[in-house]
N, C-alpha and C positions, 0 to 999 in steps of 0.2 A: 531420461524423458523430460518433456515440460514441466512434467506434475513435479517429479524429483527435483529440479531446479528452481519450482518457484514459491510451492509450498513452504520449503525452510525459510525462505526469505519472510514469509508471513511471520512465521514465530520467530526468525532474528528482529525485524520491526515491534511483533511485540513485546517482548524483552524489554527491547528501548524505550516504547512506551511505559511498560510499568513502570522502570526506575524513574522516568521523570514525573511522575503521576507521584509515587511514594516520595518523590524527594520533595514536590511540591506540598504534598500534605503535610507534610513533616515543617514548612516554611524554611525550609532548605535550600532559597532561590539561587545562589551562587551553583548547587551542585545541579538543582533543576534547569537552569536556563542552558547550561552544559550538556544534561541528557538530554532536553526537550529539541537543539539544536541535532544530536544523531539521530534522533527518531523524525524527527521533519526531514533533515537530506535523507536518511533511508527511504523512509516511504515515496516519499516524490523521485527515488531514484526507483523504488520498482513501479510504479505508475511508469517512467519513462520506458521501460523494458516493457512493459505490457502493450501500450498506449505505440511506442514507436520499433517494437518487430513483432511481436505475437498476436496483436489486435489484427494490424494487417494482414500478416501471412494466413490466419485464420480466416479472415475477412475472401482474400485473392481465391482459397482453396473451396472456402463452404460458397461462397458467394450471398453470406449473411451478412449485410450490411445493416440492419434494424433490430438485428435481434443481440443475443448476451452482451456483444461487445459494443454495442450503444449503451446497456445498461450499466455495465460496468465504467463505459466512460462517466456517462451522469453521476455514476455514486462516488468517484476521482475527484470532481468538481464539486458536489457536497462535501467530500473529507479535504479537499484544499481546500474549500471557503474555511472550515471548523478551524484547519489547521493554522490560517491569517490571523482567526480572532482568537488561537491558544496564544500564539507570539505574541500578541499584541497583550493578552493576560501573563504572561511571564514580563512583557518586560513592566508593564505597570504592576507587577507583584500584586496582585490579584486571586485572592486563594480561592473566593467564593466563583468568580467567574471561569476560573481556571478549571475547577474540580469539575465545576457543572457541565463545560462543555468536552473535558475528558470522559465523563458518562455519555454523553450522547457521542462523540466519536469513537468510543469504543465498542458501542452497541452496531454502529453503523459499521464497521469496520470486522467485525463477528460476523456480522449476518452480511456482508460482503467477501471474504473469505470464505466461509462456507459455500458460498455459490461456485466460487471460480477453483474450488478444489474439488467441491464434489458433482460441478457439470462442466466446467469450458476449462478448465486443465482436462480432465479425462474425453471430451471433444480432441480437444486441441492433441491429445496424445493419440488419436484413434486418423484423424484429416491428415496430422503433422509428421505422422511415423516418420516418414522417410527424410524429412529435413528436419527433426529434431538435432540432431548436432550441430548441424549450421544455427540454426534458429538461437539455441543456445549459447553459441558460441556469439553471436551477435550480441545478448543479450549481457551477455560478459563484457564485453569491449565498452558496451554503456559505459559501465563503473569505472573505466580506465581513465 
């Protein structure tokens, strides 16, 4: 299903967020700017799989154009603005900038996942039944 496939992705991202979060607190910028680089391509890689087949096909099927998948776009473009000015706090080695705004993106990014696993993944798994394989198989080929 959607939910099977995208869910885990939620918690493979956060992973990579903690370590970079702990390697940064630790002032461990060599091992931080390492992790904080897999947690940035991760995340903006399942933003693309969201954003460019499942936003859509959900979109085409419910004929919801204004609703979750608008919110969820807006909250992509709050966590990539935080995500510019985390980089830009790793590379100026910035602990106090860095941490702060690791709290508010990780708060945003909770209560962003919670949404989309516990309403527009189980949506999307209810519209999508029958092209759930394709869908996911699309979503696969992103990361290729």
């Amino acid at each position: 299903s959607i939910s099977a496939f995208l869910t885990p992705d939620h918690q493979h991202c956060d992973s990579l967020f903690a370590a970079a979060e702990a390697a940064a607190g630790k002032g461990d910028w060599h091992t931080a700017k390492e992790a904080w680089a897999r947690f940035e391509e991760a995340l903006r890689h399942h933003f693309s799989m969201e954003e460019g087949v499942l936003f859509p096909a959900f979109e085409a099927r419910t004929g919801m154009t204004q609703g979750p998948t608008q919110m969820m776009r807006m909250e992509h473009r709050q966590m990539s603005d935080l995500l510019n000015q985390l980089a830009d706090a790793v590379v100026r080695q910035d602990s106090d900038a860095f941490l702060g705004d690791c709290e508010t993106l990780l708060i945003i990014m909770q209560q962003h996942n919670m949404k989309e696993e516990q309403m527009l993944y189980l949506m999307a798994d209810q519209v999508l039944a029958g092209e759930a394989d394709s869908l996911v198989g699309r979503m696969r080929a992103i990361s290729e």
